[in-house]
N, CA, C and O atoms as a GROMACS GRO file, in nm:
protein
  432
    1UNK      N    1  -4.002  -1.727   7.283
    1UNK     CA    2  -4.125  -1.710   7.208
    1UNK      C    3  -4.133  -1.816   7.100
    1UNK      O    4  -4.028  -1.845   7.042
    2UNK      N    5  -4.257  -1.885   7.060
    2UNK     CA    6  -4.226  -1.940   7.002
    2UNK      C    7  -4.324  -1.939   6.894
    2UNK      O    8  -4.442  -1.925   6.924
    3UNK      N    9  -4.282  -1.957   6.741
    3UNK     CA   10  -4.324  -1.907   6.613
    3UNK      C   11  -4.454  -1.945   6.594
    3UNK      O   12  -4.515  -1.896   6.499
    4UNK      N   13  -4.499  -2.010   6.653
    4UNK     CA   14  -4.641  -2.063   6.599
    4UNK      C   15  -4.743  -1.987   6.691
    4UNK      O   16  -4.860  -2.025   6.684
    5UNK      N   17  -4.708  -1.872   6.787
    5UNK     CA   18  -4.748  -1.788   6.865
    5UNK      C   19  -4.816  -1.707   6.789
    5UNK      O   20  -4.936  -1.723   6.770
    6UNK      N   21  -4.733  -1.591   6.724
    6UNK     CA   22  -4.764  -1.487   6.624
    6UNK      C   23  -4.880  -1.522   6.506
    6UNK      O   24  -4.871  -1.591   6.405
    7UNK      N   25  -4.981  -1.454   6.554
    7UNK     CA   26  -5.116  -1.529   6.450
    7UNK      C   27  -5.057  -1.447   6.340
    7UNK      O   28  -5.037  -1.511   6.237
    8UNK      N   29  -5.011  -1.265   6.337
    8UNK     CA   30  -4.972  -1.195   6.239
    8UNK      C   31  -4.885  -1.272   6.143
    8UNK      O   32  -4.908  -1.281   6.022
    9UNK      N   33  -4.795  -1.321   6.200
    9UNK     CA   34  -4.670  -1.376   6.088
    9UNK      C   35  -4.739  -1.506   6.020
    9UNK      O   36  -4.717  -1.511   5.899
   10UNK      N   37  -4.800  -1.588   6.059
   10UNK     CA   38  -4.858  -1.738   6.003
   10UNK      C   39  -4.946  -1.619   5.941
   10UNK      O   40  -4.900  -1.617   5.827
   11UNK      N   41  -5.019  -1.544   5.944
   11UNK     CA   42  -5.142  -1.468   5.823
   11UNK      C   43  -5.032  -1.454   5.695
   11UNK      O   44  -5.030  -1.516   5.589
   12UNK      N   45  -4.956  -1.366   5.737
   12UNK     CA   46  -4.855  -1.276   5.610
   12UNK      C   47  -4.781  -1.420   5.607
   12UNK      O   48  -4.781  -1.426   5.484
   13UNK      N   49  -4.736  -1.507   5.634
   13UNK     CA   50  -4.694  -1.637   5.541
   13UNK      C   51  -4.724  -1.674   5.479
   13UNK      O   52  -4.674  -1.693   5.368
   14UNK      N   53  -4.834  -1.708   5.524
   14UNK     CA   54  -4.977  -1.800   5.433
   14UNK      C   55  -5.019  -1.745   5.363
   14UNK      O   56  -5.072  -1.818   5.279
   15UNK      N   57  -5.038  -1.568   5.326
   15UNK     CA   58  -5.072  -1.519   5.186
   15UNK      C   59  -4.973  -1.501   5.111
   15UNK      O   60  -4.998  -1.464   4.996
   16UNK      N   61  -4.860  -1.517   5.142
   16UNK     CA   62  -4.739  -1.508   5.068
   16UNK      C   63  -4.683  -1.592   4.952
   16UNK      O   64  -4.651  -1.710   4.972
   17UNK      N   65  -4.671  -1.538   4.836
   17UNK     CA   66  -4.683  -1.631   4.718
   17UNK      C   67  -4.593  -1.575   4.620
   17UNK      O   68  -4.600  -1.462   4.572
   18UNK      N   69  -4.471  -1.704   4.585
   18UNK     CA   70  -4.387  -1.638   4.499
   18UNK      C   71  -4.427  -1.671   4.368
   18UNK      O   72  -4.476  -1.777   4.331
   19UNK      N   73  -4.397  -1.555   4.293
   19UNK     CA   74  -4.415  -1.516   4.163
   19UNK      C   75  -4.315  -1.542   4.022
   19UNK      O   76  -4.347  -1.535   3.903
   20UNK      N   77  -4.193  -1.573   4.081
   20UNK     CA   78  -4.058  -1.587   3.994
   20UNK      C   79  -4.073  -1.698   3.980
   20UNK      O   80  -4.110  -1.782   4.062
   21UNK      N   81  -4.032  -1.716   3.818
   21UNK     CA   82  -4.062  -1.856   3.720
   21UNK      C   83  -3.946  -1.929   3.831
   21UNK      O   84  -3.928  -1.884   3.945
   22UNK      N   85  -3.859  -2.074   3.764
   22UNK     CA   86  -3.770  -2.155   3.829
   22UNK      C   87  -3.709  -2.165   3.669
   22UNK      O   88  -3.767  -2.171   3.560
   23UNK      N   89  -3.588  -2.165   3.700
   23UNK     CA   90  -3.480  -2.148   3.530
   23UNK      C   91  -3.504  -2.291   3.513
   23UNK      O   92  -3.535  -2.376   3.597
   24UNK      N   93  -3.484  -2.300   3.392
   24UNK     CA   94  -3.534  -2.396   3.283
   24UNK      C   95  -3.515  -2.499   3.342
   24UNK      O   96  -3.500  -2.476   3.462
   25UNK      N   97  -3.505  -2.656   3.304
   25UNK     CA   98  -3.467  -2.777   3.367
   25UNK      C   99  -3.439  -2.803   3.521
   25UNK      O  100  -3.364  -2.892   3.560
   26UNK      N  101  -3.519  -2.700   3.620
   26UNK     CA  102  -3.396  -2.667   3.754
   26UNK      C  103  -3.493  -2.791   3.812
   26UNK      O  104  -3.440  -2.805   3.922
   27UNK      N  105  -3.578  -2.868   3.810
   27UNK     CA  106  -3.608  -2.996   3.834
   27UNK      C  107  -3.516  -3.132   3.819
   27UNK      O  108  -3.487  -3.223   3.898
   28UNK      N  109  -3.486  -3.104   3.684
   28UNK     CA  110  -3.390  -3.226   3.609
   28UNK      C  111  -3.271  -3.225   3.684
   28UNK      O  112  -3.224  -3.325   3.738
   29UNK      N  113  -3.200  -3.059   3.688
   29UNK     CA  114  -3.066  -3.030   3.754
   29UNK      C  115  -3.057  -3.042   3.900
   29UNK      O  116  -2.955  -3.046   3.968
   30UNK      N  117  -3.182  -3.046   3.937
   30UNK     CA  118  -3.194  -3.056   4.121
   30UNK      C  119  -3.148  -3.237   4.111
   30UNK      O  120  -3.058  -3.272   4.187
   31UNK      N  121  -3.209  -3.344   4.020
   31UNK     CA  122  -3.201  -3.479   4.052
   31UNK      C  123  -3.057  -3.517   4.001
   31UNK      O  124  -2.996  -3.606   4.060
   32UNK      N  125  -3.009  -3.462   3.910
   32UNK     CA  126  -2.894  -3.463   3.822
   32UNK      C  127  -2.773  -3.474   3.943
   32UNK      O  128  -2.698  -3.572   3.939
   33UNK      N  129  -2.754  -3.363   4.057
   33UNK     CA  130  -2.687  -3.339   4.128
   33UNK      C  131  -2.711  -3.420   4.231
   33UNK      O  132  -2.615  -3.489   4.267
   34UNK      N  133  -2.843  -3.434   4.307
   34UNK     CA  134  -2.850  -3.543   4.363
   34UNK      C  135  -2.795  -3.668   4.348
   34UNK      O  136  -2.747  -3.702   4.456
   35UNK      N  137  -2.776  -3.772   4.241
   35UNK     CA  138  -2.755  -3.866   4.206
   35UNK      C  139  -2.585  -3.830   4.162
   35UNK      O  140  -2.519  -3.932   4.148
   36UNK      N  141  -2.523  -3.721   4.143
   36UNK     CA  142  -2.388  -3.728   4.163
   36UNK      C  143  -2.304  -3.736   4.279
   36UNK      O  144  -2.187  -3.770   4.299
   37UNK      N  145  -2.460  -3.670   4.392
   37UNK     CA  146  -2.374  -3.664   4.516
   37UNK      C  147  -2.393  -3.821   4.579
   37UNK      O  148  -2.322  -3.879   4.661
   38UNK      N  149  -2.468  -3.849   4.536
   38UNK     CA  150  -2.463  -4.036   4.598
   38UNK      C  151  -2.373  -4.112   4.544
   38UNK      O  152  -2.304  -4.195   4.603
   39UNK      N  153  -2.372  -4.076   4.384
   39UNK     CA  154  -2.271  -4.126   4.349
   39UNK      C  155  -2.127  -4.162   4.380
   39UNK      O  156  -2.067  -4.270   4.368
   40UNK      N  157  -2.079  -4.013   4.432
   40UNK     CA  158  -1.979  -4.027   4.526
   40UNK      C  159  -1.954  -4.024   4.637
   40UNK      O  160  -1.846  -3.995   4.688
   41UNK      N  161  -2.056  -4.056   4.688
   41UNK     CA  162  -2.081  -4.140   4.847
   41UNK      C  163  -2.086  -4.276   4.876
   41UNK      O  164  -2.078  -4.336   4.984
   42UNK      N  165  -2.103  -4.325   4.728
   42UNK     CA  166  -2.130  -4.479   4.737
   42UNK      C  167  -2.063  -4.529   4.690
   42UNK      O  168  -2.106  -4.595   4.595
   43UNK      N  169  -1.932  -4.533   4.714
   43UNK     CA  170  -1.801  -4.555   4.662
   43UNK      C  171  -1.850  -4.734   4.720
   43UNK      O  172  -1.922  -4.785   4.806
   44UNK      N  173  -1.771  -4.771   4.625
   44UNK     CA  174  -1.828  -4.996   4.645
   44UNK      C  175  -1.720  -5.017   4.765
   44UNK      O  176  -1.634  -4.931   4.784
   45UNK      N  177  -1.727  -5.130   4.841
   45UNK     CA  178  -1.630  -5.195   4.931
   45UNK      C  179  -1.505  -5.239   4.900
   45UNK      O  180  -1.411  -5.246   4.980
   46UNK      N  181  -1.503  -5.278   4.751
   46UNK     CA  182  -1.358  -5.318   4.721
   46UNK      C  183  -1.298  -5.174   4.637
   46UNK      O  184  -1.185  -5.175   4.588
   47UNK      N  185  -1.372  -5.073   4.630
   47UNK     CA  186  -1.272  -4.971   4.593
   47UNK      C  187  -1.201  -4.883   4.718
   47UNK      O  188  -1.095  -4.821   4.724
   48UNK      N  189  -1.314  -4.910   4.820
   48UNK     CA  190  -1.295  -4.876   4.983
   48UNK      C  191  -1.155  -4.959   5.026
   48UNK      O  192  -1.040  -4.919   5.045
   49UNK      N  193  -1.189  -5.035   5.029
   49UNK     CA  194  -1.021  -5.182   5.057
   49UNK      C  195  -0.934  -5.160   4.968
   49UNK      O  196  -0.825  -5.172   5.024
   50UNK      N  197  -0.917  -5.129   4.838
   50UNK     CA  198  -0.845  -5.095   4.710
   50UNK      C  199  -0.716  -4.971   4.812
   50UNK      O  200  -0.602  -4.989   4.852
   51UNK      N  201  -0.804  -4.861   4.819
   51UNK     CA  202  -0.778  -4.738   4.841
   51UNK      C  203  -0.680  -4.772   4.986
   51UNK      O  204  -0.560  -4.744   4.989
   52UNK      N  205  -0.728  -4.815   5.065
   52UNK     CA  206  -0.670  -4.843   5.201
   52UNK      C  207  -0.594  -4.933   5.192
   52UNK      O  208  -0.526  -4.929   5.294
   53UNK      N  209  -0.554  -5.035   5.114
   53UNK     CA  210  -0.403  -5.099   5.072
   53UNK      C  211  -0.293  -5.027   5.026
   53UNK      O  212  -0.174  -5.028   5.060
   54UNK      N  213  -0.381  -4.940   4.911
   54UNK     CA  214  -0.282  -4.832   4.812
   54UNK      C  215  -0.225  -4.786   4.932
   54UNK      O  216  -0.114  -4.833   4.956
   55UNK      N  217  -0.290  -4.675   5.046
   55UNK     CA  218  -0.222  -4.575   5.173
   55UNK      C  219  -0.146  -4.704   5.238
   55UNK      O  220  -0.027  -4.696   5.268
   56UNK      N  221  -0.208  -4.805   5.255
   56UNK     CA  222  -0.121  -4.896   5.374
   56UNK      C  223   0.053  -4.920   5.295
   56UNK      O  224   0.167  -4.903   5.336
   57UNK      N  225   0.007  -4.955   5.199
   57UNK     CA  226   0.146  -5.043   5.140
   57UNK      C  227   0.219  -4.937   5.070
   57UNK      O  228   0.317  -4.973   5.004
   58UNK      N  229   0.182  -4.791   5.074
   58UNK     CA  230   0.272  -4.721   5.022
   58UNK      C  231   0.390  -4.653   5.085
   58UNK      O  232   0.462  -4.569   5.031
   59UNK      N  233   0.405  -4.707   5.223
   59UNK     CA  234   0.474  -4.663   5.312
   59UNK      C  235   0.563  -4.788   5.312
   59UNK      O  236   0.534  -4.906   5.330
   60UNK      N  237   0.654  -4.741   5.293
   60UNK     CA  238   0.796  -4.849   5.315
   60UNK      C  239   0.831  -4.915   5.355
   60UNK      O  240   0.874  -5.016   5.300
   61UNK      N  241   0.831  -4.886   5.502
   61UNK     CA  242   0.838  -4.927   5.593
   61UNK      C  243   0.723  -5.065   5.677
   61UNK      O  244   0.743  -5.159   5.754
   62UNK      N  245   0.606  -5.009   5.606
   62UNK     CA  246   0.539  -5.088   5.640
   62UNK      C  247   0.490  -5.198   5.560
   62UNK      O  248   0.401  -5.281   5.579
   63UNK      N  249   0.558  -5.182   5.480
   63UNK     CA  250   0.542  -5.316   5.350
   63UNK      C  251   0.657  -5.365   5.360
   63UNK      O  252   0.646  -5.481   5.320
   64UNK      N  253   0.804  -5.339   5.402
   64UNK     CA  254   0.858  -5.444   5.460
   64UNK      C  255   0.852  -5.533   5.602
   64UNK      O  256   0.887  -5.650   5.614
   65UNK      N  257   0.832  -5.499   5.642
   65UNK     CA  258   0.773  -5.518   5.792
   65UNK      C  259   0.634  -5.623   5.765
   65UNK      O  260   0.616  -5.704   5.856
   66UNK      N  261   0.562  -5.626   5.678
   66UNK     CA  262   0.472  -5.692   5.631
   66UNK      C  263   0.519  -5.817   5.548
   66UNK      O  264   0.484  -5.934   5.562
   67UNK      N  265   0.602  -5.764   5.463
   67UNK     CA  266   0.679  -5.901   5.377
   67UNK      C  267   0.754  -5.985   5.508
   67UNK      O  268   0.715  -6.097   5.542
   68UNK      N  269   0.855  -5.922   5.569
   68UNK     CA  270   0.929  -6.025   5.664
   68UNK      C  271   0.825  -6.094   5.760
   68UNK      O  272   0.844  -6.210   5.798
   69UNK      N  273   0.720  -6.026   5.798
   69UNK     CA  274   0.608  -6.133   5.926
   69UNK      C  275   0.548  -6.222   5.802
   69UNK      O  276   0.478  -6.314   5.846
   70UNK      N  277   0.554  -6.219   5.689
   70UNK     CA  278   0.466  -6.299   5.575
   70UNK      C  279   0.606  -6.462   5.532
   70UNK      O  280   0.595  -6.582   5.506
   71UNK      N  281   0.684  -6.395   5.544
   71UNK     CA  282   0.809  -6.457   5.530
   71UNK      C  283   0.838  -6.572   5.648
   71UNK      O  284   0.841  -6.694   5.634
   72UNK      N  285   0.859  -6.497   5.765
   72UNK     CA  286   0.853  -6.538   5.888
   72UNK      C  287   0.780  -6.712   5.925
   72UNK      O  288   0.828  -6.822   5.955
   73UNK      N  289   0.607  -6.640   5.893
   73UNK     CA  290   0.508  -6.763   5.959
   73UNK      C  291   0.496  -6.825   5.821
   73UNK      O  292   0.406  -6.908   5.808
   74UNK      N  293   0.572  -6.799   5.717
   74UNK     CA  294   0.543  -6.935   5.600
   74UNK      C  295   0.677  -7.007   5.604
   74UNK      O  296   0.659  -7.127   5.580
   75UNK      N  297   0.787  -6.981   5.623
   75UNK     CA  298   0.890  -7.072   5.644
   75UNK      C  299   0.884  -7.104   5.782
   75UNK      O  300   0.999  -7.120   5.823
   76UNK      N  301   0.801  -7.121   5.869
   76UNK     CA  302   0.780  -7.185   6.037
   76UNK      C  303   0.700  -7.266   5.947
   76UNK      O  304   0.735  -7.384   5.936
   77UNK      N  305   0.584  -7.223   5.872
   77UNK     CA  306   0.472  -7.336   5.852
   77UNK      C  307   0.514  -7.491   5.758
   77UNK      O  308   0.495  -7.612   5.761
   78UNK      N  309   0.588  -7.381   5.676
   78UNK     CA  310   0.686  -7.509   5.599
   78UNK      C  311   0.799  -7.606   5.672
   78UNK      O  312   0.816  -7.728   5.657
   79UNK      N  313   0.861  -7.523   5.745
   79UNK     CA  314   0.931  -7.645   5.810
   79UNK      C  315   0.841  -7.738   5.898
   79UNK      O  316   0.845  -7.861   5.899
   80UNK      N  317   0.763  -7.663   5.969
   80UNK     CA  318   0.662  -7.799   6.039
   80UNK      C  319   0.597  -7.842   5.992
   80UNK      O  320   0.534  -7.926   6.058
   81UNK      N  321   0.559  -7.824   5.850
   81UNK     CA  322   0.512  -7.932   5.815
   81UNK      C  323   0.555  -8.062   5.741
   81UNK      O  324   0.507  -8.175   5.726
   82UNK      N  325   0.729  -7.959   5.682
   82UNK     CA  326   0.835  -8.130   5.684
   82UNK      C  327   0.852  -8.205   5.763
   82UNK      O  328   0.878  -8.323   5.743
   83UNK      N  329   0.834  -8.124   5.927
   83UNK     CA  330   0.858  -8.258   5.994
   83UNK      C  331   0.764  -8.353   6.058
   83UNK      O  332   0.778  -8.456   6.124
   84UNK      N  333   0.653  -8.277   6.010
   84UNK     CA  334   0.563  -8.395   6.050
   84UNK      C  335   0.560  -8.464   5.896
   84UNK      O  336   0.515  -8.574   5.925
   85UNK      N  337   0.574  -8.464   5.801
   85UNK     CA  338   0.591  -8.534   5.655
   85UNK      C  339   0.696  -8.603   5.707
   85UNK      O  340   0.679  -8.725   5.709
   86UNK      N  341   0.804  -8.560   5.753
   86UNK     CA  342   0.913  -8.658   5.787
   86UNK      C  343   0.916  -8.781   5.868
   86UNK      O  344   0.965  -8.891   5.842
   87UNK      N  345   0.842  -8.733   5.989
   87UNK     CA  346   0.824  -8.818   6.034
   87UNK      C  347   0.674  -8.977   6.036
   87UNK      O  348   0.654  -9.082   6.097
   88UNK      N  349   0.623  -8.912   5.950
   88UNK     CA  350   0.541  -9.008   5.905
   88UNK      C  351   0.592  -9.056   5.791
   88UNK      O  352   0.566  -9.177   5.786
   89UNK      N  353   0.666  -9.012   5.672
   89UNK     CA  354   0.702  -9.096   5.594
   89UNK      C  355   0.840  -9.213   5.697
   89UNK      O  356   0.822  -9.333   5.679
   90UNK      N  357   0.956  -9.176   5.789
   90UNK     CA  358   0.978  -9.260   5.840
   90UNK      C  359   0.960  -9.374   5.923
   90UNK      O  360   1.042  -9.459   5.959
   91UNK      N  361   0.788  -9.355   5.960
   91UNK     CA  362   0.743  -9.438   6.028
   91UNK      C  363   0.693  -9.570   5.928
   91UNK      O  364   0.699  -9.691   5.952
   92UNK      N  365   0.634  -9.488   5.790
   92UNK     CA  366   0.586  -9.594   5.711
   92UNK      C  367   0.685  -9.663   5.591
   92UNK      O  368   0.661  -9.740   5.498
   93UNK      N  369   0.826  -9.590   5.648
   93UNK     CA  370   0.942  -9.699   5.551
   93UNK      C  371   0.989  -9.796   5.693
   93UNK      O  372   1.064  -9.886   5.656
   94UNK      N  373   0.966  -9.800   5.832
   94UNK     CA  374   1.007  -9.888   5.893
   94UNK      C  375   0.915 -10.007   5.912
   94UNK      O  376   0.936 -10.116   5.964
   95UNK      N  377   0.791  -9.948   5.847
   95UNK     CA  378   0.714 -10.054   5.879
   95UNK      C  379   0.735 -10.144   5.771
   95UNK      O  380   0.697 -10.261   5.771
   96UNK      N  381   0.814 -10.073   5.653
   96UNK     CA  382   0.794 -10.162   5.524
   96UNK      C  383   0.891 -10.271   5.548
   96UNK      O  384   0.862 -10.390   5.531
   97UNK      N  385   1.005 -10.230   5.587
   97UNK     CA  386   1.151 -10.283   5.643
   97UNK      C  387   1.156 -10.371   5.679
   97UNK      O  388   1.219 -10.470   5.641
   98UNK      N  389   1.051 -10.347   5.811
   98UNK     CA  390   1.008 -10.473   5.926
   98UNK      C  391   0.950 -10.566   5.817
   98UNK      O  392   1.019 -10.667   5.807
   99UNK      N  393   0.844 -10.564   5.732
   99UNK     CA  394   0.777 -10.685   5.675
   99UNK      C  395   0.801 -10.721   5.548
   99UNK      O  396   0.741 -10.798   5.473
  100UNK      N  397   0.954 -10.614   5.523
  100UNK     CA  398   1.021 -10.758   5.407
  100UNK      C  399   1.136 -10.799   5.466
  100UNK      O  400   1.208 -10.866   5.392
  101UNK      N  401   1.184 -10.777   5.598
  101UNK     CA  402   1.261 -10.848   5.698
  101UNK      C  403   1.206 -10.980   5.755
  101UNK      O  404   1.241 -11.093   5.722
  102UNK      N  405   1.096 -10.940   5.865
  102UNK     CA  406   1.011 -11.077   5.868
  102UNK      C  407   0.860 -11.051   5.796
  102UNK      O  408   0.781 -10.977   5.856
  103UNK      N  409   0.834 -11.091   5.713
  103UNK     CA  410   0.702 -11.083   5.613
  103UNK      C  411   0.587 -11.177   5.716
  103UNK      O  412   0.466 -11.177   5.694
  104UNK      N  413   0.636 -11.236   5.802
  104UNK     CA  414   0.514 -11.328   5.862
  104UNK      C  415   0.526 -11.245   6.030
  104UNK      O  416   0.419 -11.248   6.091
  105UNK      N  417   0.599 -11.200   6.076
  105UNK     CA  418   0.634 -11.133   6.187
  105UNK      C  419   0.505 -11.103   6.257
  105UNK      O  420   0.485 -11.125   6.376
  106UNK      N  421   0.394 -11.036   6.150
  106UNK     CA  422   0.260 -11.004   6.254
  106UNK      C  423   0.149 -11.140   6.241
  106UNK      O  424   0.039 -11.128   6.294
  107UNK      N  425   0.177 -11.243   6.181
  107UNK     CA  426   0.126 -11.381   6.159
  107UNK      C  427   0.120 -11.465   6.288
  107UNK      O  428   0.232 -11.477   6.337
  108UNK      N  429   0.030 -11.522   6.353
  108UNK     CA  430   0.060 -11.542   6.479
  108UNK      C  431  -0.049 -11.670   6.460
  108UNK      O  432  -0.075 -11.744   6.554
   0.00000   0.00000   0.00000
């Protein structure tokens, strides 16, 4: 059945009229609460990321496990990149070598 059927009940709705005041400010206190509940719904992105580091890194286990892979790929990155420093600084002391050995050598 469906409600908009009953002509009786839409009559007795529609004359139906409440009479009881609304307690004092209950306008102000309806928006008051509103705007607290957004408030704490709208928590910002870096307190969102804040919060989810705090849970991530408070586990032991997983903050060492995090330091050693951090450890890991920065001493790989550092050594390769001595040796490519290495090997370009030895390329450009042989070249120096060569041309205060023979200084006219590329003179042709």
């Amino acid at each position: 059945m469906n409600p908009g059927d009953d002509k009786s009940l839409q009559e007795a709705l529609a004359k139906w009229k409440v009479a009881a005041p609304l307690p004092p400010r209950f306008q102000d206190n309806v928006w008051r609460r509103i705007e607290r509940a957004e408030a704490a719904r709208a928590e910002s992105f870096g307190q969102l990321c804040q919060a989810w580091v705090e849970r991530l890194f408070g586990r032991p286990a997983f903050a060492l496990s995090y330091v050693a892979v951090l450890l890991f790929f920065g001493l790989t990155a550092g050594y390769w990149h001595g040796r490519v420093d290495r090997r370009q600084v030895n390329t450009q002391l042989a070249e120096r070598y060569v041309q205060t050995v023979a200084p006219y050598r590329d003179i042709q």
